[in-house]
VMD Tcl script that builds the backbone (N, CA, C; Angstrom):
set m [mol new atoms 222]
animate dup $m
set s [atomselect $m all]
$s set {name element resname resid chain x y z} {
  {N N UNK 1 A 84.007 24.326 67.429}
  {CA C UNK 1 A 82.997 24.912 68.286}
  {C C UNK 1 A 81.633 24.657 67.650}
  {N N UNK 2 A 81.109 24.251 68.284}
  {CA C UNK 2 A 79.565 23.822 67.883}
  {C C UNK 2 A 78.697 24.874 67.547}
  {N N UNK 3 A 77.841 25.554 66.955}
  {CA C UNK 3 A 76.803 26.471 67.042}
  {C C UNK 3 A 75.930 27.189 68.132}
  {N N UNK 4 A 75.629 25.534 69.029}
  {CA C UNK 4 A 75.008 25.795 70.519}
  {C C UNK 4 A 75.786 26.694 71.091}
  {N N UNK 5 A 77.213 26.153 71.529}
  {CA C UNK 5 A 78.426 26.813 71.913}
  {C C UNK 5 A 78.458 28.143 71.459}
  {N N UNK 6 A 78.496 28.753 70.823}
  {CA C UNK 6 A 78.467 30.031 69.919}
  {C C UNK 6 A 77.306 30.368 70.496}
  {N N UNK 7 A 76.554 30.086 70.366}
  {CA C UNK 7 A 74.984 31.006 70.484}
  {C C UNK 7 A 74.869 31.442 72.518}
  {N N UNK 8 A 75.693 30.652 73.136}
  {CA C UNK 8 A 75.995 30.682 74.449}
  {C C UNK 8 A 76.807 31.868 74.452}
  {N N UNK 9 A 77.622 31.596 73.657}
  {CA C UNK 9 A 79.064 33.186 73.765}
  {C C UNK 9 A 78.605 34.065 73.487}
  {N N UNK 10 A 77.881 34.256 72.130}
  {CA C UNK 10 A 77.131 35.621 71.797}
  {C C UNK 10 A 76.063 36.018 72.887}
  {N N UNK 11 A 75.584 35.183 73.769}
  {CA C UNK 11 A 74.332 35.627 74.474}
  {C C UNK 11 A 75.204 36.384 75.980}
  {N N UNK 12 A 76.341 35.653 76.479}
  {CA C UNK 12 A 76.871 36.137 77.418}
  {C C UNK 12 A 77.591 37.318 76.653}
  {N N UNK 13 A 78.295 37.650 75.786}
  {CA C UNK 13 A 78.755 39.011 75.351}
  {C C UNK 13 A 77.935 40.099 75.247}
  {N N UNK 14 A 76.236 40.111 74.764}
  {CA C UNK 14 A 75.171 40.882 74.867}
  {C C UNK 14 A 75.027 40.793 76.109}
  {N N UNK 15 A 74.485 39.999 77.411}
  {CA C UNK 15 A 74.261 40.502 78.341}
  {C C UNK 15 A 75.621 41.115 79.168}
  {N N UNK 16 A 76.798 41.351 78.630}
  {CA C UNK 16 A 77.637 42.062 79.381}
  {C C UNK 16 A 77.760 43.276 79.348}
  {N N UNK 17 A 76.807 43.961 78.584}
  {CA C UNK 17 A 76.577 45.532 78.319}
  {C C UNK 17 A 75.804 46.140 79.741}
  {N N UNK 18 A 75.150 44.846 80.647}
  {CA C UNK 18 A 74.495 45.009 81.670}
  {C C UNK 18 A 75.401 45.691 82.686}
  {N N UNK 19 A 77.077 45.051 82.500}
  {CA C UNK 19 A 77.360 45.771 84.190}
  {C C UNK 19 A 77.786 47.133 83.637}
  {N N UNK 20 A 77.796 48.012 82.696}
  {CA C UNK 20 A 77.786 49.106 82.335}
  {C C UNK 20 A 76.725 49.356 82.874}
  {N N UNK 21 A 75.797 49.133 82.260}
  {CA C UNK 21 A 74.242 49.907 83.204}
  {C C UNK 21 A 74.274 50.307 84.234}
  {N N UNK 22 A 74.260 48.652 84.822}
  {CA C UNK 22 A 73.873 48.799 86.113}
  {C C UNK 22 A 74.836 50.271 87.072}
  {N N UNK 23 A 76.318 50.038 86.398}
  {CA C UNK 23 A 77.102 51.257 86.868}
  {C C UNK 23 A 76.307 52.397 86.819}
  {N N UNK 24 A 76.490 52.810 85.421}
  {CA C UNK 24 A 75.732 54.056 85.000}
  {C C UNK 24 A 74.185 54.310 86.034}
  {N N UNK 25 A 73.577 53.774 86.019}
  {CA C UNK 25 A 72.551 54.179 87.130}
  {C C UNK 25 A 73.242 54.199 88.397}
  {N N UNK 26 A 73.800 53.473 88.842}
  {CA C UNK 26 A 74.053 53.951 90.477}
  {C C UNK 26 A 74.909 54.877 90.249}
  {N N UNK 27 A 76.121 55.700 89.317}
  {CA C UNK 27 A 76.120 56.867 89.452}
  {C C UNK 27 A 75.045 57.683 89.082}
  {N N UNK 28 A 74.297 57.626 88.086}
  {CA C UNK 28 A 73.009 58.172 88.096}
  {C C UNK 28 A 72.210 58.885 89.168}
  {N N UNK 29 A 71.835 57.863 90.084}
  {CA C UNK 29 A 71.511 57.739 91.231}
  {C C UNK 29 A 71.883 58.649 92.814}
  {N N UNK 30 A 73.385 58.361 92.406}
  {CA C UNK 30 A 74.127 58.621 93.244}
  {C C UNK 30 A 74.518 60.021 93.363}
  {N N UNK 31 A 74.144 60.410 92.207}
  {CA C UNK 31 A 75.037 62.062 92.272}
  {C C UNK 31 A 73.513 62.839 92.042}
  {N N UNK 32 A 72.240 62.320 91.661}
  {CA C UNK 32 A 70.507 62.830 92.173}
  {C C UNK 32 A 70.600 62.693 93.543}
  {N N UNK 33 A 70.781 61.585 94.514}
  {CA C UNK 33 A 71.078 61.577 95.596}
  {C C UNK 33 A 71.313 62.673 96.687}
  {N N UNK 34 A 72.726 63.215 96.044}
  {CA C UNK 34 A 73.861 64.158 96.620}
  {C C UNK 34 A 73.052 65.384 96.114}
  {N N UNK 35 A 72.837 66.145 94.837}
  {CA C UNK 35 A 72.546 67.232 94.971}
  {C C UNK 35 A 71.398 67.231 95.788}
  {N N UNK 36 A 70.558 66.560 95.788}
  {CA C UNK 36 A 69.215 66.749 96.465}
  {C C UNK 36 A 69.431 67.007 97.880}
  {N N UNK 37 A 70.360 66.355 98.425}
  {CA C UNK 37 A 70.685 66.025 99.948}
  {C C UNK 37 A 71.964 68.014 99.637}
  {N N UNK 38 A 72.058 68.500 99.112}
  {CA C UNK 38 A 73.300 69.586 99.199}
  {C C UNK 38 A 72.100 71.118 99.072}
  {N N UNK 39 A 70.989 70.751 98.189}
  {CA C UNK 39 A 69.739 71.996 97.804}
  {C C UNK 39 A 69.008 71.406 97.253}
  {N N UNK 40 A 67.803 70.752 98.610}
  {CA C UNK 40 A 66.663 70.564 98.954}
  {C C UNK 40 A 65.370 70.838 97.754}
  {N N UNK 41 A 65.071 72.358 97.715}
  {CA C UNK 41 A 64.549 72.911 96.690}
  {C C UNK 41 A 64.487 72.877 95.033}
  {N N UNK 42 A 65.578 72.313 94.873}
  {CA C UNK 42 A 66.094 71.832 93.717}
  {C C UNK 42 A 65.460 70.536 93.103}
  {N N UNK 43 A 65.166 69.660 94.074}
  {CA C UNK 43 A 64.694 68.403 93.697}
  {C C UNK 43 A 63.570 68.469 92.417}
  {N N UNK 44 A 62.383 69.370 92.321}
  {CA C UNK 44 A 61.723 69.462 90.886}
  {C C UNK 44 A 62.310 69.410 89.732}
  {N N UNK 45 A 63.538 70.600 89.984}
  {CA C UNK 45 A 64.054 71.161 88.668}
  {C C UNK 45 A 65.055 69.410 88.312}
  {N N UNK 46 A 65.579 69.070 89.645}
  {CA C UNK 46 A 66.257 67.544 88.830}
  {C C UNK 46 A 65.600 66.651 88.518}
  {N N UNK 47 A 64.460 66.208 89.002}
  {CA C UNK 47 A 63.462 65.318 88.763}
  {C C UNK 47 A 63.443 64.870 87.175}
  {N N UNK 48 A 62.818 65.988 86.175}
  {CA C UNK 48 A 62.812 65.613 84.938}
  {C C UNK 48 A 63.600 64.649 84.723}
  {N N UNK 49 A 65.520 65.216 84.447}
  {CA C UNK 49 A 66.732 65.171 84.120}
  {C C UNK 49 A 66.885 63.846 84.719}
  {N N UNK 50 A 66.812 63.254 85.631}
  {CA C UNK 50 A 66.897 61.659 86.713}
  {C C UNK 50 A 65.967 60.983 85.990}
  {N N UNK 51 A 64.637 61.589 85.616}
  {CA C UNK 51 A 63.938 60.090 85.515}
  {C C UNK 51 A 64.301 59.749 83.908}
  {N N UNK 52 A 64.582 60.972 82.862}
  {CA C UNK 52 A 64.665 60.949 81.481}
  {C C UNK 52 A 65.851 60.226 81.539}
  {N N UNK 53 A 66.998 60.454 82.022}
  {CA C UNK 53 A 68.396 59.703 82.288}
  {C C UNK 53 A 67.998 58.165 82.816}
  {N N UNK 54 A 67.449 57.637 84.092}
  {CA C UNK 54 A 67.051 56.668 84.292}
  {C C UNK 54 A 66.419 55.761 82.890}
  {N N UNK 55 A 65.538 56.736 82.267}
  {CA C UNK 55 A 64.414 55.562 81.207}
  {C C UNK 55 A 65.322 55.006 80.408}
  {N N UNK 56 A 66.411 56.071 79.768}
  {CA C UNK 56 A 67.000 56.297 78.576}
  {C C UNK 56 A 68.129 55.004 78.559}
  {N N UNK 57 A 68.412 54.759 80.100}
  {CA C UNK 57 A 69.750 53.663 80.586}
  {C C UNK 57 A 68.632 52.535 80.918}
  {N N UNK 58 A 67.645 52.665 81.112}
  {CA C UNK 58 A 66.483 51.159 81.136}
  {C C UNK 58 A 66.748 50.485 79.861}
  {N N UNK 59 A 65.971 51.610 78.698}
  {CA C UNK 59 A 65.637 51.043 77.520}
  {C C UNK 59 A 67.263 49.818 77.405}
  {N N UNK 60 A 68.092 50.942 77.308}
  {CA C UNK 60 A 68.867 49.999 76.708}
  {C C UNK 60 A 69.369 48.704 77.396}
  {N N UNK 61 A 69.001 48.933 78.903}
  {CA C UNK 61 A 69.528 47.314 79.019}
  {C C UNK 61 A 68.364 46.537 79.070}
  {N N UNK 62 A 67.260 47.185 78.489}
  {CA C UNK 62 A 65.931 45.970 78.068}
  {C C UNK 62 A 66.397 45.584 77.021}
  {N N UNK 63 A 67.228 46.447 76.316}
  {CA C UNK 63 A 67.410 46.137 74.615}
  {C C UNK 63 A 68.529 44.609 74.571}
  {N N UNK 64 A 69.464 44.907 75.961}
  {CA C UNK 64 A 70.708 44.211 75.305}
  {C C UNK 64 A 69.783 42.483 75.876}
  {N N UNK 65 A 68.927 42.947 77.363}
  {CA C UNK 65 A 68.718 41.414 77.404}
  {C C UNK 65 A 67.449 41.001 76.385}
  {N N UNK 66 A 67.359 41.394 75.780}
  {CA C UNK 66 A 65.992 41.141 74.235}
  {C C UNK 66 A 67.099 40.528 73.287}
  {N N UNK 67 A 68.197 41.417 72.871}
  {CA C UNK 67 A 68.862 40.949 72.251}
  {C C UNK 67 A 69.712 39.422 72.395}
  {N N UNK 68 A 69.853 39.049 74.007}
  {CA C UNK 68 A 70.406 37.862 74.789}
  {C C UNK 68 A 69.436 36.702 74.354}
  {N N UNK 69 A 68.181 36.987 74.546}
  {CA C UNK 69 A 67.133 36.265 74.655}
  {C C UNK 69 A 66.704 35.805 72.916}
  {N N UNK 70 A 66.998 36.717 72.074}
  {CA C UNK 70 A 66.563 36.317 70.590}
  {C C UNK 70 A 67.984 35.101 70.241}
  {N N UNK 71 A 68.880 35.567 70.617}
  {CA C UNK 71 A 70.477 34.900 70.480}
  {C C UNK 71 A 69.996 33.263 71.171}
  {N N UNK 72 A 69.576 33.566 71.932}
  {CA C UNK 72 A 69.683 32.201 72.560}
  {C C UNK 72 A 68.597 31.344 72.215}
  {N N UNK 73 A 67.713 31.872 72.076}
  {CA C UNK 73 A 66.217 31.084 71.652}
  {C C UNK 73 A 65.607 31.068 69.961}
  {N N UNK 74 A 66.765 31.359 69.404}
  {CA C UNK 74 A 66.518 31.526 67.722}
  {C C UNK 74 A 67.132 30.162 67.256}
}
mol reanalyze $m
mol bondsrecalc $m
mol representation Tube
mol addrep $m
């Protein structure tokens, strides 16, 4: 196996932390969604909790494709 080859595998194994994410937010999403749509009034008090949850599942899949991108271009 060549190095190039390798540096291809490691970059697709880091960006596969992505379809976790992407999951994790659309349940994320999905269940902010539902309570909001079940008690209306509520939406402030979840707000915080959604967007801190949202950033917290960003960062890291900025992290894994940073990490894709150093793998492949080093």
């Amino acid at each position: 196996m060549t190095p190039e080859a390798a540096r291809f595998i490691a970059a697709a194994v880091a960006v596969f932390s992505l379809y976790g994410i992407g999951t994790s937010m659309g349940n994320l999403f999905s269940a902010w969604i539902s309570s909001v749509a079940r008690n209306p009034e509520a939406d402030e008090k979840i707000k915080f909790a959604g967007m801190l949850g949202f950033a917290i599942t960003e960062s890291i899949a900025l992290c894994a494709l940073l990490v894709s991108i150093l793998i492949l271009f080093k």
